[in-house]
C-alpha positions as a Python dict, from the first residue, in 0.01 Angstrom:
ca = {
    (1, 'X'): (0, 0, 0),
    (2, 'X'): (277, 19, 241),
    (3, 'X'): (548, -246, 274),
    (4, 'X'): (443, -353, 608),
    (5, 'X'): (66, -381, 496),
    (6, 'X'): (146, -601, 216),
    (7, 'X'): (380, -818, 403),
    (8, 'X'): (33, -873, 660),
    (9, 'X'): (-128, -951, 394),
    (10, 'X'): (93, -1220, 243),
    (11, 'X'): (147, -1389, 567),
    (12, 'X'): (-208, -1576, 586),
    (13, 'X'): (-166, -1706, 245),
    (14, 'X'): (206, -1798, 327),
    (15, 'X'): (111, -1954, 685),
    (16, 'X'): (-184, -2120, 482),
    (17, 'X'): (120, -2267, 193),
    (18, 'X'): (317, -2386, 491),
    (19, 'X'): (-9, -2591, 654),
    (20, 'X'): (-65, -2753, 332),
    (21, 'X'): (274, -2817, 253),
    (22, 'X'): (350, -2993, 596),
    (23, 'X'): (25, -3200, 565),
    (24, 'X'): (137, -3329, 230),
    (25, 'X'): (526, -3402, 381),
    (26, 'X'): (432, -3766, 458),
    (27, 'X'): (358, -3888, 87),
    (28, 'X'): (688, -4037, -107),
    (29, 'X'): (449, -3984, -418),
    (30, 'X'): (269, -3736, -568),
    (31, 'X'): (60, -3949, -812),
    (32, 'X'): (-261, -3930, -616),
    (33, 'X'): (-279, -4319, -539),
    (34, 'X'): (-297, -4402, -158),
    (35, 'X'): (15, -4403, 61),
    (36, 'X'): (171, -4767, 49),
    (37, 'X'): (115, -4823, 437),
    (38, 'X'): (-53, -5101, 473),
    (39, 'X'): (-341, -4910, 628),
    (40, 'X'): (-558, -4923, 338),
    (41, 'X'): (-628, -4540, 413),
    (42, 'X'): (-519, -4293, 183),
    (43, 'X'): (-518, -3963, 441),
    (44, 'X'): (-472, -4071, 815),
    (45, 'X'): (-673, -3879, 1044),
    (46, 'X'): (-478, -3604, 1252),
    (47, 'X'): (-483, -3679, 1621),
    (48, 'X'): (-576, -3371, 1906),
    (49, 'X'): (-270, -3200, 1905),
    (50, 'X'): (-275, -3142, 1528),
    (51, 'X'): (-607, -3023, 1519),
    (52, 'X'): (-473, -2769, 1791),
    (53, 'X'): (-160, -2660, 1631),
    (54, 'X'): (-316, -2605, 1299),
    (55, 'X'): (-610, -2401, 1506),
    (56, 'X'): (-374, -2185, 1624),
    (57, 'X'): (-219, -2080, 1264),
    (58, 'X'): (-555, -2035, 1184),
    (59, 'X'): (-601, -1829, 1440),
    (60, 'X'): (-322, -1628, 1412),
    (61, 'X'): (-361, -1572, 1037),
    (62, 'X'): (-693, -1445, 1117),
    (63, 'X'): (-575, -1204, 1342),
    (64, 'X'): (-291, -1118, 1091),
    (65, 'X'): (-541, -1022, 823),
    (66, 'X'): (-731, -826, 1061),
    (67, 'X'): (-446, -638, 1164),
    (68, 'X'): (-318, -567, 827),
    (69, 'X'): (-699, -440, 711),
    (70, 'X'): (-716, -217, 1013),
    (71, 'X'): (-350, -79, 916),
    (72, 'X'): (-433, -46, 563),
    (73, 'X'): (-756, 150, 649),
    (74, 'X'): (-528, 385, 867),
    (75, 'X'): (-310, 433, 576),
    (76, 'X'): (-614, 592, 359),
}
């Protein structure tokens, strides 16, 4: 495996850290008890445009892997 086709290959898994890591930024605690908000709710709901956004890295992780299967069958 070439450089380049393992570095496509990593980025859906890192894009897919970096989602889960920026929906977790909001909690002070890591203890699993709800945030201390006063909304009684332990996740909010994300509104439209976070829906979108995280669509989009979806999206182009998708297209990432596809790329990097289609280079690494080249490669053969």
């Amino acid at each position: 495996m070439t450089r380049r086709t393992r570095l496509f290959a990593l980025l859906p898994a890192g894009l897919l850290a970096a989602v889960l890591v920026t929906g977790c930024g909001g909690h002070s605690d890591h203890s699993g008890a709800p945030a201390s908000d006063g909304t009684g709710s332990s996740s909010p709901a994300p509104d439209a445009s976070e829906l979108a956004h995280l669509q989009k890295l979806v999206d182009g992780a998708d297209s990432a892997a596809s790329a990097a299967e289609s280079d690494a069958a080249n490669d053969k």
